[in-house]
Steps between C-alpha positions, in 0.01 A plus 500: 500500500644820389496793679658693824511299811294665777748583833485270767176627637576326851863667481395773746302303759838285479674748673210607730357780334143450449421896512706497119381185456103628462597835386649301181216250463246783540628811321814378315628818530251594190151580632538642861701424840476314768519880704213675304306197491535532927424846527162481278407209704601699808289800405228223424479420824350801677114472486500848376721478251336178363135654517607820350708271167136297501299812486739593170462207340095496509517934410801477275603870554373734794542852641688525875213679576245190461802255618433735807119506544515076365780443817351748763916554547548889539729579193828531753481110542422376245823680333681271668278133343550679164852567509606152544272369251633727261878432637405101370388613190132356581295818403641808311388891552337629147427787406149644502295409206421729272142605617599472895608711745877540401577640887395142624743235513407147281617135543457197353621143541807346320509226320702319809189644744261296249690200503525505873177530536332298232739205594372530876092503327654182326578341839199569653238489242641277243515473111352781342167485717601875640514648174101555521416533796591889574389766268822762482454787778534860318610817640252740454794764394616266239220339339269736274126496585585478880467730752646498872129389633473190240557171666828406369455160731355254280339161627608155492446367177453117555314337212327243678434216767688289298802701478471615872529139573792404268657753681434339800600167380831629394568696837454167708738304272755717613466518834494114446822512316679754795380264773623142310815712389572634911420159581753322260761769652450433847572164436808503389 
């Protein structure tokens, strides 16, 4: 078989160094690091943080002002969630659209913030069953034909009994799967 011969990919946890081990396997050294990979998971990890990415990825783009009123965070704090989720790279500051406010300040998601979230819906919800069951929220500033009043909330869109029960289904055979998987690992 022709071709270049792959390094020894157990060459680094040879010599005890399973930190460049992963970071090798993982990223290569093409796609990411190790490091960044950390710190977005890091930033992930504050309740805030998350809720605020989640809120993103269902608006898409959104004034600080409604991140604000959505949060009930006085502006002050939640300075601080938004700097380190633009420090990771998971949302980005834009500027105003062209028929907004161009004072206010704009954000939307990344396209790391969607994977990190839509990956999470993936573990939770499964397959592609998510996909219909939100409509997308709209801020009022940003989408034509609202105004601040409209209800920019939309409700669950579940299609019916059937699907709420294949839901179902598919959340208690993984629960199934985590309990014979913790009970396979406490056993050895």
């Amino acid at each position: 078989m022709a071709g270049t011969l792959e390094p020894e990919p157990f060459a680094e946890l040879d010599e005890g160094n399973v930190i460049q081990y992963a970071e090798q396997r993982l990223f290569g050294g093409i796609i990411d690091s190790l490091g960044t990979h950390i710190e977005r998971k890091k930033a992930l990890a504050e309740p805030t943080r998350y809720s605020i990415l989640y809120l993103l990825y269902e608006y898409g783009e959104i004034s600080r002002k409604r991140l604000v009123s959505e949060t009930g965070r006085d502006s002050n704090d939640l300075q601080h969630h938004l700097n380190d989720l633009l420090d990771t790279n998971l949302i980005a500051k834009i500027p105003a659209p062209e028929d907004a406010d161009g004072r206010k300040t704009y954000y939307r998601i990344t396209t790391l913030g969607k994977q990190e979230i839509a990956s999470d819906i993936e573990h939770i919800v499964g397959g592609h069953a998510h996909e219909n069951r939100f409509k997308t929220l709209g801020d009022p500033e940003l989408v034509g034909g609202m105004s601040d009043g409209d209800d920019r909330r939309q409700a669950l869109v579940v299609g019916d009994e059937e699907e709420i029960e294949t839901l179902g289904d598919r959340h208690s055979d993984l629960r199934a799967r985590r309990i014979d998987f913790q009970r396979v690992i406490s056993q050895e």
